[in-house]
C-alpha positions in Angstrom: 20.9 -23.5 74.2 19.6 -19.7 74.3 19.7 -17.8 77.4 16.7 -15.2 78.0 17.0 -12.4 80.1 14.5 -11.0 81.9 14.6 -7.2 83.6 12.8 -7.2 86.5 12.7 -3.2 85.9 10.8 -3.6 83.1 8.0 -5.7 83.9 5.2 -3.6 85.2 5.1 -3.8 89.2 1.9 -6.3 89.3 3.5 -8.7 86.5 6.2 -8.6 89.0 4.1 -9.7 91.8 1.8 -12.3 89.9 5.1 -13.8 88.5 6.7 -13.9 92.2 3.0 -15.7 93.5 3.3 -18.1 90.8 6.5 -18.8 91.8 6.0 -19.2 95.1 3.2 -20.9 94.7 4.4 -23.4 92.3 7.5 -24.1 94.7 5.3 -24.8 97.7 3.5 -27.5 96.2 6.4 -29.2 94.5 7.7 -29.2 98.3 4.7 -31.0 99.3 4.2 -33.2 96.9 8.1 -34.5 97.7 7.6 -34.6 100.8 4.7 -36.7 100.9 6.2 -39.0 98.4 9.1 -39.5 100.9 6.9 -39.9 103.6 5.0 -42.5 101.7 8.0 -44.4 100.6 9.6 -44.3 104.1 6.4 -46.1 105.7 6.3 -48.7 102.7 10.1 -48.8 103.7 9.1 -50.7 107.4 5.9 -52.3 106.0 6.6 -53.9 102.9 10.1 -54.1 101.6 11.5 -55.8 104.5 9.2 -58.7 103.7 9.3 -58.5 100.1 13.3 -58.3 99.9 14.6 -59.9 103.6 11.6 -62.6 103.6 14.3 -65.5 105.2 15.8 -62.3 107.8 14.7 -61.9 111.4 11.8 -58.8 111.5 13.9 -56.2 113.1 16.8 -57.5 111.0 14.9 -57.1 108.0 13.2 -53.9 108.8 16.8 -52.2 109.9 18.3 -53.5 106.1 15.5 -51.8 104.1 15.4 -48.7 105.9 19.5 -48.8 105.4 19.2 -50.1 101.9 16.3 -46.9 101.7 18.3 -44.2 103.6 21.2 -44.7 101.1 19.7 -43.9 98.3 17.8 -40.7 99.9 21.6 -39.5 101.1 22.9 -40.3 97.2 20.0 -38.1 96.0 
Protein backbone atom coordinates (compact mmCIF):
# COMPACT_ATOMS: atom_id res chain seq x y z
CA UNK A 1 0.00 0.00 0.00
CA UNK A 2 1.33 3.56 -1.22
CA UNK A 3 1.09 6.45 0.90
CA UNK A 4 0.50 9.93 -0.90
CA UNK A 5 1.30 13.04 0.51
CA UNK A 6 -0.30 15.99 0.10
CA UNK A 7 1.23 19.75 1.00
CA UNK A 8 -1.22 21.84 1.97
CA UNK A 9 1.33 24.80 0.96
CA UNK A 10 1.23 23.90 -2.27
CA UNK A 11 -2.26 23.71 -3.31
CA UNK A 12 -3.41 27.09 -4.32
CA UNK A 13 -5.47 28.79 -1.46
CA UNK A 14 -9.15 28.11 -3.15
CA UNK A 15 -8.15 24.32 -3.93
CA UNK A 16 -7.54 24.52 -0.33
CA UNK A 17 -10.86 25.77 0.56
CA UNK A 18 -13.01 23.70 -2.03
CA UNK A 19 -11.21 20.55 -0.76
CA UNK A 20 -11.96 21.55 3.02
CA UNK A 21 -15.96 22.23 1.82
CA UNK A 22 -15.96 18.92 0.29
CA UNK A 23 -14.81 17.61 3.19
CA UNK A 24 -16.89 18.95 5.42
CA UNK A 25 -19.54 18.60 3.52
CA UNK A 26 -19.17 14.98 2.73
CA UNK A 27 -18.74 14.35 6.67
CA UNK A 28 -21.96 16.05 7.53
CA UNK A 29 -24.03 14.00 5.56
CA UNK A 30 -22.39 10.68 6.43
CA UNK A 31 -23.31 11.95 10.06
CA UNK A 32 -26.77 12.17 9.04
CA UNK A 33 -27.30 9.49 7.31
CA UNK A 34 -25.97 7.27 10.56
CA UNK A 35 -27.74 8.86 12.58
CA UNK A 36 -30.97 8.46 10.99
CA UNK A 37 -30.20 4.81 10.37
CA UNK A 38 -29.77 4.37 14.17
CA UNK A 39 -32.72 6.21 14.81
CA UNK A 40 -34.59 4.05 12.51
CA UNK A 41 -33.27 0.90 13.81
CA UNK A 42 -33.84 1.96 17.43
CA UNK A 43 -37.74 2.49 16.86
CA UNK A 44 -38.00 -0.89 14.78
CA UNK A 45 -36.04 -2.03 18.08
CA UNK A 46 -39.58 -1.39 20.39
CA UNK A 47 -41.93 -2.10 17.40
CA UNK A 48 -41.00 -5.06 15.72
CA UNK A 49 -38.21 -7.22 17.11
CA UNK A 50 -39.66 -7.72 20.44
CA UNK A 51 -42.50 -9.48 18.61
CA UNK A 52 -40.62 -11.13 15.96
CA UNK A 53 -37.86 -12.60 18.36
CA UNK A 54 -39.66 -12.59 22.20
CA UNK A 55 -43.30 -13.55 20.58
CA UNK A 56 -43.97 -16.19 23.89
CA UNK A 57 -42.29 -13.04 26.39
CA UNK A 58 -44.47 -10.56 28.34
CA UNK A 59 -44.55 -6.99 26.16
CA UNK A 60 -42.36 -4.98 28.47
CA UNK A 61 -40.30 -8.12 28.87
CA UNK A 62 -39.87 -8.51 25.36
CA UNK A 63 -39.45 -4.88 24.53
CA UNK A 64 -36.64 -4.40 27.43
CA UNK A 65 -34.64 -7.89 25.73
CA UNK A 66 -34.52 -6.36 22.19
CA UNK A 67 -33.53 -3.04 23.12
CA UNK A 68 -30.73 -4.90 25.39
CA UNK A 69 -30.07 -7.40 22.76
CA UNK A 70 -29.89 -3.87 20.34
CA UNK A 71 -27.93 -1.64 22.74
CA UNK A 72 -25.20 -4.35 22.86
CA UNK A 73 -24.28 -4.40 19.61
CA UNK A 74 -24.36 -0.47 19.26
CA UNK A 75 -21.78 -0.33 22.49
CA UNK A 76 -19.55 -3.37 20.51
CA UNK A 77 -19.57 -0.98 17.44
Amino acid sequence: MTATTIQLSSMPEDEQRRQLRRAVIASTVGTAIEWYDFFLYSTVTGLVFAKLFFPTSDPLVGRSSATMATASGASRR
